[in-house]
VOPAGU-2260 file (C-alpha; in pm, 1 decimal, decimal comma):
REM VOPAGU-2260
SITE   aa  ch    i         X         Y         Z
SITE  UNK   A    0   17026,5   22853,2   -5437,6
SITE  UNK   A    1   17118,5   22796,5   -5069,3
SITE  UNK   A    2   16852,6   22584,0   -4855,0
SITE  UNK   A    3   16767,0   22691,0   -4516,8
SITE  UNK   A    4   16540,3   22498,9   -4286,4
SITE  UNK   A    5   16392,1   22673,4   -3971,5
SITE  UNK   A    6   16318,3   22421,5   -3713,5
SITE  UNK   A    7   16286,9   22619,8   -3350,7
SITE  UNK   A    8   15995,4   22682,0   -3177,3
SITE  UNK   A    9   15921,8   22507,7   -2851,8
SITE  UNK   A   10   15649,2   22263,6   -2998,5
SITE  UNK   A   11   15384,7   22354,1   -2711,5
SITE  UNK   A   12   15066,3   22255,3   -2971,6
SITE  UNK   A   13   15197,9   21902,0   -2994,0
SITE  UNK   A   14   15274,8   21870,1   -2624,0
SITE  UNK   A   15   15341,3   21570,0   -2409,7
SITE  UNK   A   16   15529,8   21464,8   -2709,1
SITE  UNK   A   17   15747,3   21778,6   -2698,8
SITE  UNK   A   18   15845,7   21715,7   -2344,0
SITE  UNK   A   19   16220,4   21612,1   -2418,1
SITE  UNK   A   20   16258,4   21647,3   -2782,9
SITE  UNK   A   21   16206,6   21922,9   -3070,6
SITE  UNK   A   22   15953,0   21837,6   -3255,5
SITE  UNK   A   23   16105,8   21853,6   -3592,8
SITE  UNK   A   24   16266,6   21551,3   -3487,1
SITE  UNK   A   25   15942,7   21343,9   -3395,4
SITE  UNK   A   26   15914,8   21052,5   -3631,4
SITE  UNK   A   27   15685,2   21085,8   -3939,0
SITE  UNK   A   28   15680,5   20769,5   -4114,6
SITE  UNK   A   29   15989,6   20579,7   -4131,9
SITE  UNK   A   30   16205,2   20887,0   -4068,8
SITE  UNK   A   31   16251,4   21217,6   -3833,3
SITE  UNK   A   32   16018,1   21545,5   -3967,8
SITE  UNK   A   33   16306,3   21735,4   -4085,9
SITE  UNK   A   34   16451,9   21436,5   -4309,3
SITE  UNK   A   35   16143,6   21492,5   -4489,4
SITE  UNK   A   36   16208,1   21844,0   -4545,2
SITE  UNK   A   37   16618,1   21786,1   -4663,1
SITE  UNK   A   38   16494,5   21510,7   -4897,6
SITE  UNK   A   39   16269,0   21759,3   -5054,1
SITE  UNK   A   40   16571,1   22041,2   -5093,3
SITE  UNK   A   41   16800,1   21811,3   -5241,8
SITE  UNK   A   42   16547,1   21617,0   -5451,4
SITE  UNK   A   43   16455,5   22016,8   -5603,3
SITE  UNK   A   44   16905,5   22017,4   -5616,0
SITE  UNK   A   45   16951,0   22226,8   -5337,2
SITE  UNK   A   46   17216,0   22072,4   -5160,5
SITE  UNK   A   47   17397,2   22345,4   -4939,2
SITE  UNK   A   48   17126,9   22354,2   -4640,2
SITE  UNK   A   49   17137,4   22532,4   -4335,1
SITE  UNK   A   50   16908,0   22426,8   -4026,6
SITE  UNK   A   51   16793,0   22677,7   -3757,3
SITE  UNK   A   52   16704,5   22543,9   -3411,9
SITE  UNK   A   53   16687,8   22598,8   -3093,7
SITE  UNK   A   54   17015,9   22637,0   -2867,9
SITE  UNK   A   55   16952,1   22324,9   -2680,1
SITE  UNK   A   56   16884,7   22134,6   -2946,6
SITE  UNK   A   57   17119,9   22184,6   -3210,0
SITE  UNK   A   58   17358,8   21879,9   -3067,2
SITE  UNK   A   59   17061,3   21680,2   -3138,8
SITE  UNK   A   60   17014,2   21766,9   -3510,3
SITE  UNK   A   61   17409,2   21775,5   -3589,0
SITE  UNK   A   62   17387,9   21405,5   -3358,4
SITE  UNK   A   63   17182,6   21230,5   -3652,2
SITE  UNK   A   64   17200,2   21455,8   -3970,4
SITE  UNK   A   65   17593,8   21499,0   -3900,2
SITE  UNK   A   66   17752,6   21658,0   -4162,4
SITE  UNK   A   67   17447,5   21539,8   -4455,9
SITE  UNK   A   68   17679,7   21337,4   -4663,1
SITE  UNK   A   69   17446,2   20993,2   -4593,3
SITE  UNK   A   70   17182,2   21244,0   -4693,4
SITE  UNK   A   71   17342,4   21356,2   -5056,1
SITE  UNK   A   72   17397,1   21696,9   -4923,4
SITE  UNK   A   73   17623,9   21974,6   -4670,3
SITE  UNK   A   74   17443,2   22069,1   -4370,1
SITE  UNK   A   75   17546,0   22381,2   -4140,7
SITE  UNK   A   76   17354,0   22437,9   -3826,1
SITE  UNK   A   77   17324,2   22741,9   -3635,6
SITE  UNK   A   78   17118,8   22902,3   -3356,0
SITE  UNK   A   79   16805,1   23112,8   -3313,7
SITE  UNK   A   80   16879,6   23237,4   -2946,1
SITE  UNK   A   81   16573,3   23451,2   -2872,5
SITE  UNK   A   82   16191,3   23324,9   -3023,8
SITE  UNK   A   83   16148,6   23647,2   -3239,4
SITE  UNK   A   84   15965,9   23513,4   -3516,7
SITE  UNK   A   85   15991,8   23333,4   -3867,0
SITE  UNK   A   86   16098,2   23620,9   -3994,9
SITE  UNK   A   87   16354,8   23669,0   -3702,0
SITE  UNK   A   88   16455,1   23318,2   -3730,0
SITE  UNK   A   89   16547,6   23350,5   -4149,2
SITE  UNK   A   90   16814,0   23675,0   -4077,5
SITE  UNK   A   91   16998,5   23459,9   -3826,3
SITE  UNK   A   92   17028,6   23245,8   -4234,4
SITE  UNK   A   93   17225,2   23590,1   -4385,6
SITE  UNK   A   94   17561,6   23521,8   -4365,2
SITE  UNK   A   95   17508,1   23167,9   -4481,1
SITE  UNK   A   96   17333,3   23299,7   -4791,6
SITE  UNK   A   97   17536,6   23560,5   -4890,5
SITE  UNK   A   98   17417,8   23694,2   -5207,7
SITE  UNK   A   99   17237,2   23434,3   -5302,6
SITE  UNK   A  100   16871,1   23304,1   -5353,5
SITE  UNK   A  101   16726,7   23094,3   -5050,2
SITE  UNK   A  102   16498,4   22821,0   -5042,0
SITE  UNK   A  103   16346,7   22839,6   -4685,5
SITE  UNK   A  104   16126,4   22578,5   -4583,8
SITE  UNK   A  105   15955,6   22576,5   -4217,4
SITE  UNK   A  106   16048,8   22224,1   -4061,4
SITE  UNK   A  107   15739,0   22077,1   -4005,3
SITE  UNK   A  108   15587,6   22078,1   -4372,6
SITE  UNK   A  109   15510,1   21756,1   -4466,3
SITE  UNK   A  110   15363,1   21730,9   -4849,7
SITE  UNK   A  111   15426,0   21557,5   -5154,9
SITE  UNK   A  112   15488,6   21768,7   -5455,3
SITE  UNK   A  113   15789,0   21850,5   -5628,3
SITE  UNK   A  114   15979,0   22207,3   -5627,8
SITE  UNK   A  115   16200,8   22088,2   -5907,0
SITE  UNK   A  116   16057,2   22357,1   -6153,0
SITE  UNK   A  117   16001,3   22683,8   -5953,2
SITE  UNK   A  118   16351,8   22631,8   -5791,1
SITE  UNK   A  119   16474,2   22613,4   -6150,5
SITE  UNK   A  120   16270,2   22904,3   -6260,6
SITE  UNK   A  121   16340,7   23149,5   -5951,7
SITE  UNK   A  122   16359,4   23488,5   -6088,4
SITE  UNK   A  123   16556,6   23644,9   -5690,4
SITE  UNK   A  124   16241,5   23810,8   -5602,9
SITE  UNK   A  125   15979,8   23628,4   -5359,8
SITE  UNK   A  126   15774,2   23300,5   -5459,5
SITE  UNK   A  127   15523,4   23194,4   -5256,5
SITE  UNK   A  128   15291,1   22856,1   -5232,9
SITE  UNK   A  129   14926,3   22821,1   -5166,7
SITE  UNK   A  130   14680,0   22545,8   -5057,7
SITE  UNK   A  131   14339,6   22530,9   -5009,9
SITE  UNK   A  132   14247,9   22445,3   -4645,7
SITE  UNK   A  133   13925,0   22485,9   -4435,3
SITE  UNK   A  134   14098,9   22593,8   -4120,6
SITE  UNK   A  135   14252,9   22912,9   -4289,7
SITE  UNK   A  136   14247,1   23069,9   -3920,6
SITE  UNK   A  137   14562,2   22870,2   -3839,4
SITE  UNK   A  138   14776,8   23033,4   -4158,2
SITE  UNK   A  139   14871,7   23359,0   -4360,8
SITE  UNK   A  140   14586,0   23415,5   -4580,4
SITE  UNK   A  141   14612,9   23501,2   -4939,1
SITE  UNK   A  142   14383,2   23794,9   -5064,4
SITE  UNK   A  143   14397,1   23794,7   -5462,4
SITE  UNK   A  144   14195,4   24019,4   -5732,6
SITE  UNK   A  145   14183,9   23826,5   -5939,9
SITE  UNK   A  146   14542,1   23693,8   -6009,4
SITE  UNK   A  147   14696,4   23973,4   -5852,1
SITE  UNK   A  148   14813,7   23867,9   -5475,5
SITE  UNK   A  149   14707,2   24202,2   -5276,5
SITE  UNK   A  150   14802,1   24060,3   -4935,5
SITE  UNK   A  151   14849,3   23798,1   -4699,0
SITE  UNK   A  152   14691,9   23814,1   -4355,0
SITE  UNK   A  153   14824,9   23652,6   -4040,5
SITE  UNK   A  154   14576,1   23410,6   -3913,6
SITE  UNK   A  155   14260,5   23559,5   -3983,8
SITE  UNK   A  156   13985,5   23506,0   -3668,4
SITE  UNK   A  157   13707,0   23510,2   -3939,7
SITE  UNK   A  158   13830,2   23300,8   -4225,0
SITE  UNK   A  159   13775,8   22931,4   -4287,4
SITE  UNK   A  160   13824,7   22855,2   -4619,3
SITE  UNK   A  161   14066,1   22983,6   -4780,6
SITE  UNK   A  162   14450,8   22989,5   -4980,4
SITE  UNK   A  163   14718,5   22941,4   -4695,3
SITE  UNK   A  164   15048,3   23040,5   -4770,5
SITE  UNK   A  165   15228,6   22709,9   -4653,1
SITE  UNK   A  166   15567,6   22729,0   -4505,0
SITE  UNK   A  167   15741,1   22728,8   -4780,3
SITE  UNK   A  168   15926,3   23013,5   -4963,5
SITE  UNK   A  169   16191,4   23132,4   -5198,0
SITE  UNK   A  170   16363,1   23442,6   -5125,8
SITE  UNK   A  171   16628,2   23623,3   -5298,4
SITE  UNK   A  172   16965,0   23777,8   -5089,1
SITE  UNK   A  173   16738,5   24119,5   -5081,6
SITE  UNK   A  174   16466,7   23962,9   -4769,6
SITE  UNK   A  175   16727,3   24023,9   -4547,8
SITE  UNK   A  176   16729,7   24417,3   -4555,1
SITE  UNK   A  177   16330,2   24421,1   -4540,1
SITE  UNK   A  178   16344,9   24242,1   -4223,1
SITE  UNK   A  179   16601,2   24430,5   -4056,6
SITE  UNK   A  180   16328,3   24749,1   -4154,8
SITE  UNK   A  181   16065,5   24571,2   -3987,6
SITE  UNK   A  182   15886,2   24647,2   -3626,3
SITE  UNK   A  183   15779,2   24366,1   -3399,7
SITE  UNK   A  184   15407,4   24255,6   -3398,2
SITE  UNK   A  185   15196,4   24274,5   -3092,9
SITE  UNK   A  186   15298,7   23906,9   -3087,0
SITE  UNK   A  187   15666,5   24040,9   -2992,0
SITE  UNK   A  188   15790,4   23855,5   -3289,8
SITE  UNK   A  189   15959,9   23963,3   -3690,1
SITE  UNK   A  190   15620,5   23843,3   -3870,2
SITE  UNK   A  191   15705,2   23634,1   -4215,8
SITE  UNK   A  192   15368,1   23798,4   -4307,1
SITE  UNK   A  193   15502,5   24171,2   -4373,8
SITE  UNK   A  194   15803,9   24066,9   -4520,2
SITE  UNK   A  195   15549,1   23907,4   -4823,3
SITE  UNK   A  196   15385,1   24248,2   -4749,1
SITE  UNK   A  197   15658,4   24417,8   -4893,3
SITE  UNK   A  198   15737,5   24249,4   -5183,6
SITE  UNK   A  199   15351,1   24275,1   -5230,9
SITE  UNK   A  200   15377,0   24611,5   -5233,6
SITE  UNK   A  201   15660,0   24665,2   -5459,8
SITE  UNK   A  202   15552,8   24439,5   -5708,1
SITE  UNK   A  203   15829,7   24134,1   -5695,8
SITE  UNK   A  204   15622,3   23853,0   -5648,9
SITE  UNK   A  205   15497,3   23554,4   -5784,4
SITE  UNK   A  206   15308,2   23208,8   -5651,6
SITE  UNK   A  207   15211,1   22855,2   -5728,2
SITE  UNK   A  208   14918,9   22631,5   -5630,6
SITE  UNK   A  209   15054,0   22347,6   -5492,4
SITE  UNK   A  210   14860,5   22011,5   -5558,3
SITE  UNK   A  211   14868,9   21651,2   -5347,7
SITE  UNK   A  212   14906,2   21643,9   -4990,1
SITE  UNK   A  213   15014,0   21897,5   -4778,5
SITE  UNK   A  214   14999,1   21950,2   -4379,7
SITE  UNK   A  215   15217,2   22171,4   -4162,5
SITE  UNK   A  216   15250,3   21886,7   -3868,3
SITE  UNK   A  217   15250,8   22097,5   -3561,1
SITE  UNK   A  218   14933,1   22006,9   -3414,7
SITE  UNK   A  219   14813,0   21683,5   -3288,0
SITE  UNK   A  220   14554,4   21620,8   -3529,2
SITE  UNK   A  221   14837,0   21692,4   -3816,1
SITE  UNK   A  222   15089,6   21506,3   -3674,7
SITE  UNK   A  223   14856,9   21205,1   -3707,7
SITE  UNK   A  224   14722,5   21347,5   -4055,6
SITE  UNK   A  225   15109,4   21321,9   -4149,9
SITE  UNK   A  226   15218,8   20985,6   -4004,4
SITE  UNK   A  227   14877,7   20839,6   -4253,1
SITE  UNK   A  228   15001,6   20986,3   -4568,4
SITE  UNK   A  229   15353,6   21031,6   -4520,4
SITE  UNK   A  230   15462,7   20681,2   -4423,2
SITE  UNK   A  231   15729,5   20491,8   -4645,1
């Protein structure tokens, strides 16, 4: 299992603070966002991590993380040169894979439980995590019948509460074909969405409930929802 974390994006929703620094590397706690993130990899025993960031910021990530070793782990660092997308941002990820299973984890996830068991008991399909939240608007969706996953929606305008698929995936080598078959979105980007579409619809899937606290820190309000119950 190879770990990649994807930690672009120009930050614009937690703005002034994003004025000369990415955001994954805004303090939350006692340490930088992503730290959070590559303690959670190699606490679950992934240890061979890849970050994706932006072009002008990848000096700054390699400047502190260096090469992981403080960090009980080897770090590689590479680019995302055009904002295409999650999805966009995991295939720049495919050489450093290879053929085998990914954990991918979106930078600024900030939660508490542990992925010890389902990174043990990865079958190389597509594993997915839920939460409750009552902004469901802001996330992919889950739609279930009963305990059948029948599709995830990109942030819904009409849904509050719901099961959002956090930012946090496990992939096998085979993700990286369906997103080279996919079409931009009207957003101009490679949607994570209808890559989960496709498994979906080919039946090689499978999801957990996550429990304790969970926020994706890219807003204000989770930023500060972060620093309160992330702090060590």
């Amino acid at each position: 299992m190879k770990g990649v974390i994807l930690a672009g994006g120009s930050g614009s929703r937690l703005f002034p603070l994003t004025v000369s620094v990415n955001k994954h590397l805004l303090p939350i706690g006692q340490k930088p966002m992503v730290l959070h993130c590559v303690d959670k990899m190699v606490e679950s025993g992934v240890t061979d991590i890849l970050i994706v960031t932006n072009p002008e910021y990848v000096g700054h990530f390699s400047m502190f993380l260096k090469s992981g070793k403080n960090f009980g782990c080897n770090l590689t660092y590479k680019t995302q040169d055009h904002a295409d997308g999650v999805a966009g941002a995991l295939l720049v990820a495919e050489d450093f894979v290879g053929d085998d299973n990914c954990l991918v984890i979106l930078g600024d996830n900030m939660f508490e439980f542990d992925l010890k068991k389902e990174v043990s008991e990865f079958n190389g399909d597509c594993h997915l995590f839920f939460k409750s939240v009552v902004d469901g608007h802001r996330y992919g969706v889950g739609h279930f019948d009963g305990t059948t996953l029948t599709e995830l929606e990109e942030e819904p305008n009409d849904v509050t509460c719901a099961y959002a698929c956090v930012g946090i995936y496990m992939f096998g080598h085979t993700v990286f074909n369906i997103i080279k078959g996919l079409s931009m979105s009207d957003r101009g980007e490679y949607e994570i969405a209808d890559v989960i579409n496709e498994y979906i619809s080919i039946k090689n899937i499978s999801y957990s409930f996550i429990s304790g606290f969970w926020t994706d820190a890219g807003t204000l309000e989770s930023y500060r929802l972060a620093n309160e119950n992330m702090y060590e």
